[in-house]
N, C-alpha and C positions, 0 to 999 in steps of 0.2 A: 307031450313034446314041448321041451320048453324053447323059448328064443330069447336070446341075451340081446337088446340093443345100446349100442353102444353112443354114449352121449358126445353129440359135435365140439369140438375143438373148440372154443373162445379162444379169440385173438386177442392178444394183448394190448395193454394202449397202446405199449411202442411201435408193437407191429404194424397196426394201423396209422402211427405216426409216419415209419418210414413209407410206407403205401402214399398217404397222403402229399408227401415231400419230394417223390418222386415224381408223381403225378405231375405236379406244381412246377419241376424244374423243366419236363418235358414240355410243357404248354408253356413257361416262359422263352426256351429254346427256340422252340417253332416260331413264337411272336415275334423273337430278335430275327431268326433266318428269314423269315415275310415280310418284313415290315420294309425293309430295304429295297429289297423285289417288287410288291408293291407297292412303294413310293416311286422307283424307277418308272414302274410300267405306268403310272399313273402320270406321272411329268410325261413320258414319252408319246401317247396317245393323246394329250390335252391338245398341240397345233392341230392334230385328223377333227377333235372334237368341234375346237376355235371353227377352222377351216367350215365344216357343216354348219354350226349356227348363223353363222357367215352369209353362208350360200342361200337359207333360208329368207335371213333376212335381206339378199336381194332379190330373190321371188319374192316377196310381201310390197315392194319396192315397184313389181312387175317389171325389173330388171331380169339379166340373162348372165351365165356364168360358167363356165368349163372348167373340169378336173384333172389330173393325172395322180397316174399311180406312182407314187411314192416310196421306199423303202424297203428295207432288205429282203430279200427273194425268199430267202427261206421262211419269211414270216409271213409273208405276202401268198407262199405256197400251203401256211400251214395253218393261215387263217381265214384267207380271201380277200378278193384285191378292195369290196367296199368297205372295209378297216383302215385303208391305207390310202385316199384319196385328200390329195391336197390339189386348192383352188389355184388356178394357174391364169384365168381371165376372167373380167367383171366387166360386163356395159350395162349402165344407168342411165336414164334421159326422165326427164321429169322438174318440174317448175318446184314438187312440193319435197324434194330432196334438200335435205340441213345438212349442215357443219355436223351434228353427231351422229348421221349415219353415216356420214364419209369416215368417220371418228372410229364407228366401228366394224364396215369394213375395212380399214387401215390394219385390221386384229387378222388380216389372212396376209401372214409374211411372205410366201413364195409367190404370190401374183408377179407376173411378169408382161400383163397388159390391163389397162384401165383405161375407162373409155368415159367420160362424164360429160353428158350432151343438153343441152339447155337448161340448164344451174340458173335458178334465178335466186335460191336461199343461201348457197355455198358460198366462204369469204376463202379471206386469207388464213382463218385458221385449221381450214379443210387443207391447206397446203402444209400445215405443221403436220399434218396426219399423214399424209400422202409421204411426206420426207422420209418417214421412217421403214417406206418399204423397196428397201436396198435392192430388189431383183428385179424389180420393173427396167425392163426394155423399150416398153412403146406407151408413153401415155398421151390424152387426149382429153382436153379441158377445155369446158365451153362456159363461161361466168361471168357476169357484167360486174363480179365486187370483187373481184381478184386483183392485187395492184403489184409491184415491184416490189412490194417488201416479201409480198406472197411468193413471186417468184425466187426470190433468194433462198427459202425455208428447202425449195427442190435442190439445192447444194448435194447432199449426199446420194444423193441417186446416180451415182458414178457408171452404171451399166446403161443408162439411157442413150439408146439407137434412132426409137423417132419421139419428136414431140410436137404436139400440133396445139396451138394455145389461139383460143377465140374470145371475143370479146373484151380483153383484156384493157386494163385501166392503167398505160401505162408512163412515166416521164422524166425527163431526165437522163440521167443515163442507166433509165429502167433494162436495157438489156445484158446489164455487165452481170448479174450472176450466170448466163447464158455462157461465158468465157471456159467454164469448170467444166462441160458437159465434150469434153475432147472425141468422146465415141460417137455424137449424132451425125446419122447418115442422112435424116429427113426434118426441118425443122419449118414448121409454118406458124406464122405471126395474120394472126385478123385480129386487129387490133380497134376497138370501141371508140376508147380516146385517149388520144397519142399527143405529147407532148416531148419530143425525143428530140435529140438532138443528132446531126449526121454524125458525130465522133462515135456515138454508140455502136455502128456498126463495124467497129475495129477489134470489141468482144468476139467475133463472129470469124474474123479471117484467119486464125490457126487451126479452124476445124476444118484439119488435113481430109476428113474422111464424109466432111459432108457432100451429100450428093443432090439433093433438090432444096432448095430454101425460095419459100414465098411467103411474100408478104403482103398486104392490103391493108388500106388504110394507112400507112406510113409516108409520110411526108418527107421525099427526102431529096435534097439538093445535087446537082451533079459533082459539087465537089466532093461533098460525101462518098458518092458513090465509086467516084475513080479512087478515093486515098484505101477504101475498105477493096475495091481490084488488084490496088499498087500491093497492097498487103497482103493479099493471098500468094500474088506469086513470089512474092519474099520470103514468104515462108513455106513455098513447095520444098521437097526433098529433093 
């Protein structure tokens, strides 16, 4: 009995050329359709990431901090909500607290309370840091090198409801950036050392919506204090 077998096909160069070239264009394909998607998702989950190193490093601080969840439901449903947590409050207290840790908790953009309680290392350039976070509501700063220039740098925080500022270093007519802040309903002045003048508190009386304002430590004359009266109800609605 005999058996014929029959010798395998070789493929030609070209063959294996077009094999190779198709290969090549599907894997460059794939790299263009990805790379966009992952660049997307990568920029998009970097503030959740920010947000966590964040929080860490104010437990390392033995600070305290609160989250919420964040972002679109269906992603939120088809990943889990601890992917999607952004920091929303920070309290600090501590002597051995700098400029560059305010620096880089400043890097959790949606906080909307901050709470900084016996600052003995923080200046005024911890308030360049602080300026840039647009959603805060309610902040609170306790700092014997904080001065009026410091105070100015909080200009853009236009959503500011309370502010309570201690120890502050201030003179002149250190409260006129206080004028921009139209939504505060709570504002407290402990001021360290006060060199202010009574006109300064004429920054104060269009804030239609303030509801408690105290002060200490402020020296202030009773003519002062009727012309900043006479000018509130001037400017009631």
């Amino acid at each position: 009995m005999s058996t014929t077998t029959t010798a395998p096909k070789r493929r030609t160069w070209w063959s294996r050329r077009i094999r190779l070239q198709f290969s090549l264009r599907t894997m460059l394909l794939a790299m263009l359709l990805s790379g966009p998607v992952t660049f997307g998702w990568l920029a998009y989950i970097r503030p959740y990431q920010r947000d966590q190193a964040v929080a860490q490093h104010v437990t390392d601080l033995k600070g305290s901090h609160g989250f919420e969840t964040q972002g679109p439901s269906w992603l939120i449903s088809l990943l889990g909500e601890e992917r999607f947590q952004r920091l929303v409050w920070i309290r600090l207290k501590g002597q051995e607290i700098n400029d560059e840790d305010i620096r880089f908790v400043s890097g959790a953009s949606q906080l909307r309370s901050l709470t900084l309680s016996k600052m003995r290392d923080i200046s005024d350039a911890s308030m360049v840091s602080i300026g840039t976070l647009k959603e805060l509501t309610t902040l609170t700063i306790s700092s014997r090198q904080i001065t009026s220039w410091g105070l100015a740098e909080l200009l853009p925080l236009k959503k500011l409801r309370v502010l309570k500022l201690y120890n502050l270093q201030l003179q002149g007519e250190g409260l006129a950036p206080l004028a921009s802040f139209k939504e505060l309903e709570e504002l407290t002045l402990w001021c360290r050392s006060v060199k202010l003048k009574d006109s300064g508190l004429r920054y104060l009386a269009g804030h239609q919506r303030l509801k408690l304002l105290e002060m200490r430590n402020l020296t202030l004359r009773g003519k002062g204090v009727k012309r900043f009266q006479s000018d509130r109800r001037e400017d009631a609605p």
